[in-house]
N, C-alpha and C positions, 0 to 999 in steps of 0.2 A: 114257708114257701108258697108259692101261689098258687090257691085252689082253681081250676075249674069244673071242677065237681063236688060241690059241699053236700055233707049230710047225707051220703050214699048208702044204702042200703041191701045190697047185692047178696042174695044166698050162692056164692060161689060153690060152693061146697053141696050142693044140692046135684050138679051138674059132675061133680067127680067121674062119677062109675062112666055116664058117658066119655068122659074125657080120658077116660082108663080103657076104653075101648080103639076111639081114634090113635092113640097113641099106640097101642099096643101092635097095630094095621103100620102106621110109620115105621115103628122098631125093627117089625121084622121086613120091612123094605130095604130098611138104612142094613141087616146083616146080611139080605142080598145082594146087597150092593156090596157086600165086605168081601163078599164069597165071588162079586164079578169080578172086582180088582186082582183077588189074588188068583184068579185062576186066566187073566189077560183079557176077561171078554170086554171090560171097560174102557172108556176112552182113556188110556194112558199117556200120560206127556212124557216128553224127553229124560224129563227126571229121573223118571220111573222104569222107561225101555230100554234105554241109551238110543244115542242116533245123532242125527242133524236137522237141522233147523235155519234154514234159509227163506229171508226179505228178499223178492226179488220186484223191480219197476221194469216197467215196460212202457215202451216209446205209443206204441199204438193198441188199439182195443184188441182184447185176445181175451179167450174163454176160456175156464177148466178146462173143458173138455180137450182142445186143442194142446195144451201141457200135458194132459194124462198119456193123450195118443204119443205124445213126443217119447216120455218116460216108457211104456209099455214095449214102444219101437225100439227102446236100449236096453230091454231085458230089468227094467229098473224098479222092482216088486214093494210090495208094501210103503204105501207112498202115499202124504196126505195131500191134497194142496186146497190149499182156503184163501179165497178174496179177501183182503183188506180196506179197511174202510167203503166208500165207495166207489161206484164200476168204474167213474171217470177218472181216480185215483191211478189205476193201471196198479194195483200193488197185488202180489200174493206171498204166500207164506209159504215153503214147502218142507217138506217133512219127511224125513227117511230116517227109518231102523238101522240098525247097527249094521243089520244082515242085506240090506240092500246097497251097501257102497264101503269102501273100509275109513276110518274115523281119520280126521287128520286134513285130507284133501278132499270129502264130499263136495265142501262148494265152489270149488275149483272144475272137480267133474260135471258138476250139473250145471256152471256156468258153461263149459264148452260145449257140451250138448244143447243146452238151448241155442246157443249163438249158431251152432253148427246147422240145426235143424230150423231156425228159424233164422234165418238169414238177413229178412227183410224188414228185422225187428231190430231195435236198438236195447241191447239188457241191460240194470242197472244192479249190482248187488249192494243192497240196502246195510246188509249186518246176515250173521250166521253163528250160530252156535251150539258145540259137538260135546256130545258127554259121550265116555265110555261104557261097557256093561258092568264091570267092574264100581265105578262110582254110582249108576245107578244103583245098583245092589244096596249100595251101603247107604244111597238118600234114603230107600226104601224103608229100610231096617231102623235108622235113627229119626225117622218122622213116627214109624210107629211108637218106638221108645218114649217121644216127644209127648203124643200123646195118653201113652199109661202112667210118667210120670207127672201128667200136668192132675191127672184122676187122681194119683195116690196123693198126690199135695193138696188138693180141694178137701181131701177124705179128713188127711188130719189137720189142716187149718180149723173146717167149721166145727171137727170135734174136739180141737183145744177151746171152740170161741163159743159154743152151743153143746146141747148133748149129743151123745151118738147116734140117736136116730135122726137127729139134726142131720148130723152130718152123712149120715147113711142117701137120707134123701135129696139133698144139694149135690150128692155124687149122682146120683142115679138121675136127676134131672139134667145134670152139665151133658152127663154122655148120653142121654137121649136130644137134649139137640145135638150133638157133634153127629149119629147115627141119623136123626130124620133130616137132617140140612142136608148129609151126604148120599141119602137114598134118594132125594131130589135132583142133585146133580146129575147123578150116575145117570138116571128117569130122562134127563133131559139131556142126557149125551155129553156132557160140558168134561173138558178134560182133566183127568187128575194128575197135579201138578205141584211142587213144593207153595205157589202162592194161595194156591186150594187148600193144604195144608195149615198154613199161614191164617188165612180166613178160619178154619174152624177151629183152628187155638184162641184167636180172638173171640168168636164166640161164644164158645166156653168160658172165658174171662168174663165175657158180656151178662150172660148167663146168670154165673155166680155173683155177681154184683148187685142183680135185680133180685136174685133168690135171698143175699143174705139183711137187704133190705126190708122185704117180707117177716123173713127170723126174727129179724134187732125190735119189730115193733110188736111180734108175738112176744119175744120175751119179754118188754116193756109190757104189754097189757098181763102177763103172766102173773106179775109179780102185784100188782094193781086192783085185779078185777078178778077177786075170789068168787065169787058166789054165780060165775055163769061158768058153763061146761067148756069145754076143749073145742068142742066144735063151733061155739058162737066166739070164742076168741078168734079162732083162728079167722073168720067173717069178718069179726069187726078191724081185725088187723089188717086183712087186704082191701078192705073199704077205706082206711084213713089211710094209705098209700096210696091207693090208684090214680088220686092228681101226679103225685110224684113222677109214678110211673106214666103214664101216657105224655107228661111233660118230655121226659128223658126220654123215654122211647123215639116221641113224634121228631126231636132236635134231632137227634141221631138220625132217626131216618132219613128226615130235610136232606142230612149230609153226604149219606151213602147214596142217595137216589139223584142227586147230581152227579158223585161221581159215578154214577150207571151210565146216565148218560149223556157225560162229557168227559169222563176220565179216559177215552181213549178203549180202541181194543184190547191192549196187553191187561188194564184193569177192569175190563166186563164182566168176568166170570167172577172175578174174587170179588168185586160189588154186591155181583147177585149174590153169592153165597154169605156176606155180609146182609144184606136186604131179609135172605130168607132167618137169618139169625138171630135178628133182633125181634123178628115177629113170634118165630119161634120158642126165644127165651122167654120173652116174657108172658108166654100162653105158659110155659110149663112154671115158672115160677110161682103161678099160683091153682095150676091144674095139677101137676103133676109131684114137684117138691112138697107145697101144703097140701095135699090132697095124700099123700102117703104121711104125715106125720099124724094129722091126724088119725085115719085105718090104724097106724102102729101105737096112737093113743088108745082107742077104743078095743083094742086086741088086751093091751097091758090089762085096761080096767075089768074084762071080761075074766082072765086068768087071775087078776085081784078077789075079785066078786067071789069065783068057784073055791080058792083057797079060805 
């Protein structure tokens, strides 16, 4: 493969404990974040709340503000509404909970209300679409599912394909990016939504891919290079990958960072959380995944020693 870094020399593993610190500062954001969602203070999408979801165009320039007054004026509570694209687009999005309209006919109701209140506007309804609370409940329930079973499968793949503490630490690294991508989102307000879902199962896929690239060429120098310690393997193994990796990485990213920004707004957020993924993965792949096999090596040899 094509080097752009030959003959590297990098004490990765010098820098661990820092990087056991940063991480440590992320994880417990990403379980703040665990703790926003389920207790509603998070941005929650339609998925997740139940509601509706109304594209609405308009003929001439009109402001939030001017919609909110309309909706407040009709008793109409809990209620998001976001510009689309740009201002000269005339587009917005709007958004109501279960509990502000009943399911079925919301964008019928909120088309007459605006027509009604805005008279000298021409409305255009783009698309709309209604989940119940009922379904929500259950997106909820089988995305979590989704991802405890995508952990238990990473757990025994690299512990059929490596040893257990292998696999111990390519689990613990996948769901520490799935935990720091998501303590970012939540950070920056960005809604959670089955495509936010979506994005950090890919991730995690992401993740493992790069982690078990790191493995394949420890265990290759393993079997090779007897006479240096655990800890300079494990160095030199992510030294003779890192072309690899900044190769794959940097393509990938090429890819995601157009669609950031030109995939449109239904794909921004799942971009970014894509974007932050791949930066993420491959910091832990070799900060965090090798950085714990090793500790779990020099633990073994220390309890060898006193035996």
């Amino acid at each position: 493969m094509l080097e752009i870094l030959k003959n590297t020399n990098i004490n990765f593993m010098k820098l661990r404990m820092v990087a056991y610190i940063l991480s440590a500062i992320f994880i417990l954001n990403g379980l703040y974040s665990i703790y926003l969602i389920n207790s509603g203070k998070a941005a929650l999408g339609l998925d997740f709340t139940g509601g509706t979801s109304v594209q609405i165009k308009f003929s001439k320039d009109i402001k939030v503000e001017q919609i909110r007054q309309v909706m407040d004026k009709n008793s109409i509570k809990q209620v998001t509404i976001q510009q689309i694209g740009k201002e000269q687009d005339k587009s917005f999005l709007i958004r109501l909970s279960t509990a502000s309209t009943q399911i079925g006919n919301a964008s019928e109701i909120l088309s007459s209300i605006l027509k009604r209140e805005l008279a000298d506007e021409k409305i255009e309804i783009l698309g709309s679409n209604e989940i119940g609370p009922t379904v929500s409940a259950q997106l909820k329930q089988k995305a979590l599912y989704a991802i405890f079973w995508a952990a238990i499968g990473i757990l025994i793949y690299i512990w059929i394909r490596f040893k257990f503490k292998f696999a111990v630490a390519a689990t613990f690294a996948t769901l520490h990016d799935v935990l720091v991508v998501l303590g970012i989102l939540v950070f920056f307000k960005k809604e959670m939504d089955l495509l936010i879902i979506t994005a950090l199962l890919t991730i995690a896929g992401y993740s493992l891919t790069d982690t078990v690239v790191v493995f394949d060429r420890i265990r290759e120098n393993l079997r090779y290079i007897l006479k240096s310690n655990f800890l300079d393997i494990v160095n030199k193994s992510t030294n003779e990958v890192l072309s690899r990796t900044i190769i794959t990485s940097g393509t990938t990213l090429l890819t995601v960072i157009a669609l950031f920004y030109w995939g449109g707004e239904v794909l921004h957020d799942f971009s970014f959380a894509l974007l932050l993924g791949i930066l993420v993965g491959t910091y832990s792949s070799v900060f965090v995944a090798s950085s714990m096999v090793v500790d779990w090596e020099n633990i073994e040899k220390r309890k060898t020693v006193k035996k």
